[in-house]
C-alpha positions as CSV (number, residue, x, y, z in Angstrom):
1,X,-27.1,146.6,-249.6
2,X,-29.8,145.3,-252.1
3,X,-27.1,142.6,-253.5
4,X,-26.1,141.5,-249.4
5,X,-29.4,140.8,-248.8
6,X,-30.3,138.8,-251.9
7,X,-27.2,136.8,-251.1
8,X,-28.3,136.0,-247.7
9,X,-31.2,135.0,-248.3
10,X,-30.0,132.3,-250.8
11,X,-27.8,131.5,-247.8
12,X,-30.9,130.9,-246.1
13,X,-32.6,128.7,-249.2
14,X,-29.3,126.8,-249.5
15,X,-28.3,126.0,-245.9
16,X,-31.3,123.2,-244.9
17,X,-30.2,121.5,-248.7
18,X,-26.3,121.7,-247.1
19,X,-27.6,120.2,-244.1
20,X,-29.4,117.4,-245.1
21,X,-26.0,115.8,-246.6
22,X,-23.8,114.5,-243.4
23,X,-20.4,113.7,-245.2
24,X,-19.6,113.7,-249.3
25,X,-17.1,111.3,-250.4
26,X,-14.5,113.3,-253.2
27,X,-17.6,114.5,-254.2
28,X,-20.7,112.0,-253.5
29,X,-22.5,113.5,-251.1
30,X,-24.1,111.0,-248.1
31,X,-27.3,112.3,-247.3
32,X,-29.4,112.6,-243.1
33,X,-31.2,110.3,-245.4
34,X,-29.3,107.9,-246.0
35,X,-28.1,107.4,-242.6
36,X,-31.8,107.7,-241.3
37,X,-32.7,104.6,-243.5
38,X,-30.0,102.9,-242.3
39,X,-30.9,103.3,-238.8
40,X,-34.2,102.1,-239.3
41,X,-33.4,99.1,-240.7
42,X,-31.0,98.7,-238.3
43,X,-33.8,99.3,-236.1
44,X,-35.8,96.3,-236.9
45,X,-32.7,94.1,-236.0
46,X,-33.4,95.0,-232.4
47,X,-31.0,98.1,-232.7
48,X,-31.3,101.4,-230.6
49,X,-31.1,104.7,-232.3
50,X,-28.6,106.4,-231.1
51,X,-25.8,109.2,-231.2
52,X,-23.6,107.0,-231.6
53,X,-25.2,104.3,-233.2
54,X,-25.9,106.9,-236.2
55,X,-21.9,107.8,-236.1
56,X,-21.2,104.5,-236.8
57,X,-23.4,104.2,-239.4
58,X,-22.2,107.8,-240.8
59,X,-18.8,106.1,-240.8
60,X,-20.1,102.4,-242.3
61,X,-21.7,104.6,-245.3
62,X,-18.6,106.4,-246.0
63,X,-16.6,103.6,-246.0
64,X,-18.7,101.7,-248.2
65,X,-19.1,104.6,-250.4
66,X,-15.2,105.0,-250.4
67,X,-14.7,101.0,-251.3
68,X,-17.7,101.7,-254.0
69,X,-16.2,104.3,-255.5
70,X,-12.7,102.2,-256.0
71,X,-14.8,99.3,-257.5
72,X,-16.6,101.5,-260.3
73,X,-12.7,102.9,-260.8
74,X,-11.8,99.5,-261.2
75,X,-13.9,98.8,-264.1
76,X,-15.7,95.9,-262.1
77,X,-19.1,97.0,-262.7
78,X,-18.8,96.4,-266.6
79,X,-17.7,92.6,-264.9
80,X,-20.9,89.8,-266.4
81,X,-20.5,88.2,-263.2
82,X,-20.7,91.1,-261.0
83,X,-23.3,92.2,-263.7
84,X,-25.5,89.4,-262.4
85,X,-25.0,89.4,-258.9
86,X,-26.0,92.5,-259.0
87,X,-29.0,91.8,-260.4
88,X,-30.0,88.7,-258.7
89,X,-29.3,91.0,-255.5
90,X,-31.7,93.3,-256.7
91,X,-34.4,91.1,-257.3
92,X,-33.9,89.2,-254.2
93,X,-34.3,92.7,-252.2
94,X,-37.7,93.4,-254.4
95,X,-39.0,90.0,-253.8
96,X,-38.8,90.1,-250.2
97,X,-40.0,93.6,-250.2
98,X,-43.0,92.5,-252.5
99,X,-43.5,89.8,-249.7
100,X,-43.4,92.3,-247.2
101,X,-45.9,94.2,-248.3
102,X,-48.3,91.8,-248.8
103,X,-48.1,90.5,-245.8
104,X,-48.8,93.8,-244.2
105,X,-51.4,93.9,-246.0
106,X,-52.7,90.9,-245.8
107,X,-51.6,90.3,-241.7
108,X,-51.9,87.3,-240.2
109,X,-54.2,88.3,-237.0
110,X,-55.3,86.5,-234.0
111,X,-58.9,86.1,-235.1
112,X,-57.1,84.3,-237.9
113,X,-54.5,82.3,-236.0
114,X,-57.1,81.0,-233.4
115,X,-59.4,79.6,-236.6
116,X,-56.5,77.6,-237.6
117,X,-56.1,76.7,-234.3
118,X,-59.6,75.6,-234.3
119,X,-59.4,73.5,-237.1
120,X,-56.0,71.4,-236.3
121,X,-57.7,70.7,-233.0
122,X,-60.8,69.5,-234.4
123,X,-58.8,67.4,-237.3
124,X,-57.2,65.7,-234.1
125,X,-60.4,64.7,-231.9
126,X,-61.1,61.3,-231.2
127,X,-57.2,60.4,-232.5
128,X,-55.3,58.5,-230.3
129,X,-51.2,58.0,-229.9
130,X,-49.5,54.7,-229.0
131,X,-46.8,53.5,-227.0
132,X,-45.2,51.0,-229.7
133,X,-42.6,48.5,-229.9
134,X,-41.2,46.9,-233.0
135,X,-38.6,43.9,-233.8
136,X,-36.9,44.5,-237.5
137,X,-36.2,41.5,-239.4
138,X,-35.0,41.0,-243.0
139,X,-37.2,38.3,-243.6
140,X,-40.9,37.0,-243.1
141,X,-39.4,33.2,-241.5
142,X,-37.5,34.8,-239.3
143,X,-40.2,37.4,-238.0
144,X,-43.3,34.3,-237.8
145,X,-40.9,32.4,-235.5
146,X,-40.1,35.1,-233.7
147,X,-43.9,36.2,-233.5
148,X,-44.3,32.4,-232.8
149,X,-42.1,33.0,-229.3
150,X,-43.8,35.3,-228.1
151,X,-47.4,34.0,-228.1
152,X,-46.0,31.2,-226.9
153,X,-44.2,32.9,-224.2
154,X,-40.7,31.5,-224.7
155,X,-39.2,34.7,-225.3
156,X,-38.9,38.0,-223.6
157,X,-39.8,40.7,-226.3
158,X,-36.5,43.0,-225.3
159,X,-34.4,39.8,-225.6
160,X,-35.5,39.3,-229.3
161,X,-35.4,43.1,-230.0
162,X,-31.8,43.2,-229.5
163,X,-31.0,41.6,-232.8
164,X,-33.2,44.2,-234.9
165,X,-32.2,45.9,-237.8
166,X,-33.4,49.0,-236.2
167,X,-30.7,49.4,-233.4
168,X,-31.8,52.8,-232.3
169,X,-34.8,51.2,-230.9
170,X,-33.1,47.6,-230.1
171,X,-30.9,49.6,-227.3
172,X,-34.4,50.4,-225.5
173,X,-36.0,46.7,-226.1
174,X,-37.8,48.0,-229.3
175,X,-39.3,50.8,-227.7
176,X,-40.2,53.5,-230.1
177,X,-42.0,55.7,-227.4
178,X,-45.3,57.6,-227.6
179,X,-46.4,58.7,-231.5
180,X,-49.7,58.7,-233.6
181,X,-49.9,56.2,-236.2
182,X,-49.5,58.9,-238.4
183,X,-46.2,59.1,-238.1
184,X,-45.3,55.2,-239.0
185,X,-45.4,54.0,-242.8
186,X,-48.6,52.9,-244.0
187,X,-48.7,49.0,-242.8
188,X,-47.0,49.6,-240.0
189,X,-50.0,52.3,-238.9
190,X,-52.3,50.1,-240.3
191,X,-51.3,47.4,-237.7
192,X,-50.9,49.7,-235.1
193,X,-54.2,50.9,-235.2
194,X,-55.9,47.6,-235.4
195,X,-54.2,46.3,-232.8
196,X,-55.2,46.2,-228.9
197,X,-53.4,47.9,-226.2
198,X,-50.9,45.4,-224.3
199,X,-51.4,42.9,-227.8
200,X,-49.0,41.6,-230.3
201,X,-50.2,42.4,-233.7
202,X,-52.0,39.9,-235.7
203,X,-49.0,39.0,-237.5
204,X,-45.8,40.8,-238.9
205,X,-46.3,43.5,-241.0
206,X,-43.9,44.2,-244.4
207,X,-42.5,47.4,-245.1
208,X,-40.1,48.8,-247.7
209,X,-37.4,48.5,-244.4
210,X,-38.4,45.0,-243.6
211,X,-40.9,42.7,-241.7
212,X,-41.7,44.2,-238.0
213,X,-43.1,42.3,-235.4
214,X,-45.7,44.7,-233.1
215,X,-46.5,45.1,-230.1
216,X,-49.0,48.3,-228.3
217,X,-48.1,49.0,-224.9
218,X,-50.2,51.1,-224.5
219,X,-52.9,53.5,-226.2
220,X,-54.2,57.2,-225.3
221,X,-55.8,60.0,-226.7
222,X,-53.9,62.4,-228.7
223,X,-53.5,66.0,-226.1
224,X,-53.6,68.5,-228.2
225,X,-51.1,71.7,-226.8
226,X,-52.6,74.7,-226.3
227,X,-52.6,77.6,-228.5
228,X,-49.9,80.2,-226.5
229,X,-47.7,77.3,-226.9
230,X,-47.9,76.9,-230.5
231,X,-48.5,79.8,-231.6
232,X,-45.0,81.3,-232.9
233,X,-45.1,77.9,-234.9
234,X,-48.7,78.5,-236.0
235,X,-48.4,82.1,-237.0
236,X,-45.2,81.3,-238.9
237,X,-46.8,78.2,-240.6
238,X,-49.8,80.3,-241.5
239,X,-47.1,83.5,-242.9
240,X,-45.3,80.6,-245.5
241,X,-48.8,79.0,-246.7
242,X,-50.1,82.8,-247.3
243,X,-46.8,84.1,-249.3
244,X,-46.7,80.4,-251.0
245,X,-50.6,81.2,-252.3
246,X,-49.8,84.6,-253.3
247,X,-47.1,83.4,-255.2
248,X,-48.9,80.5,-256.8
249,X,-51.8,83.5,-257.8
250,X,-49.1,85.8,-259.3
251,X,-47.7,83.2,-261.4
252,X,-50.9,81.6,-262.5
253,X,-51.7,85.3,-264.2
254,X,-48.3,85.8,-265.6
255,X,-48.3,84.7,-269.3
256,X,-45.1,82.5,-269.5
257,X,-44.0,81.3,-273.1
């Protein structure tokens, strides 16, 4: 009677240990988990836990440990190249978890996001964006006369455009749409900025494509969009510039010979 009862009670001890493995594979046990992990990484894919969504992933770990098991048969760990790969796969996985963490850590919050905010906007006051149109020419001669035409009249702009070197804007008369002078090369901006809305430019400007002829349509100041709608963008922006510092810190301390 003694002996029954000691042996039921490591019954008892043994059977949550039993449990906790779902399937073995010729011997490797898969463990609740295992498949629990797996779930919850799923999870933060947009997956639903699930029944069934765990049998699948029951069934995906077996599989894998099956195919696993055939590979270490195979000899193909002992493989340099595999050797590495599986290396490199292992420090990718810890970098991005070291990111991870750090960024939970360190979380980019909305006090945070709307100070950036703040500060892009205020870069932007009192900057305006221009409605511009441009004539590319290989040559200073050839843009002067052509500058010449149009002070004088004698030429319609769009008829002139169309033999530009820049034919993406020679289909639309020149026309390069709305922008800030930020975005143009340095003389081009330059001219751009100097020059008066519905005005030619003083004369062509060089570039490294060419010589442009100018011309503002029109001038306006720059809108700035509001936050909700940049926000993703910001937060994101704001997520690269924290891990790129944190990286930059952890590499300024390393001691690299």
């Amino acid at each position: 009677m003694k002996r029954l009862v000691m042996f039921a009670a490591a019954l008892a001890l043994a059977a949550p240990v039993y449990a906790q493995n779902v399937a073995t594979v010729n011997g490797k046990p898969i463990t609740k988990a295992n498949v629990d992990e797996f779930v919850k990484l799923l999870a933060t894919q947009g997956a639903s836990d699930s029944p069934q969504l765990r049998e699948q992933v029951k069934e995906e770990l077996i599989n894998r440990q099956v195919m696993v098991q055939a590979a270490e048969a195979a000899g193909l760990v002992k493989d340099p190249t595999i050797t590495v790969e599986l290396e490199l796969a292992r420090q990718g996985i810890l970098v991005r978890a070291l990111m991870a963490d750090y960024l939970k850590k360190n979380p980019i919050t909305d006090a945070k996001i709307q100070a950036e905010y703040d500060k892009l906007k205020k870069a932007e006051d009192g900057k305006f964006e221009y409605e511009v149109r441009h004539i590319l020419v290989e040559d200073e001669k050839t843009a002067n006369d052509m500058q010449a035409k149009l002070k004088a009249k004698s030429a319609k702009f769009e008829d002139l455009a169309k033999s530009s070197k820049d034919t993406g804007s020679a289909e639309k008369g020149g026309n390069l749409g709305w922008a800030s002078d930020s975005n143009y090369v340095e003389p081009f901006a330059k001219a751009v900025a100097a020059t008066p809305k519905g005005q030619l430019s003083e004369k062509p400007v060089q570039s490294q494509f060419g010589w442009h002829v100018i011309e503002v349509l029109d001038k306006r100041p720059v809108e700035f969009p509001p936050l909700e709608q940049v926000r993703k963008e910001l937060e994101q922006m704001m997520r690269e510039q924290t891990l790129a510092a944190y990286q930059a810190d952890l590499r300024s301390k390393a001691k690299v010979q």
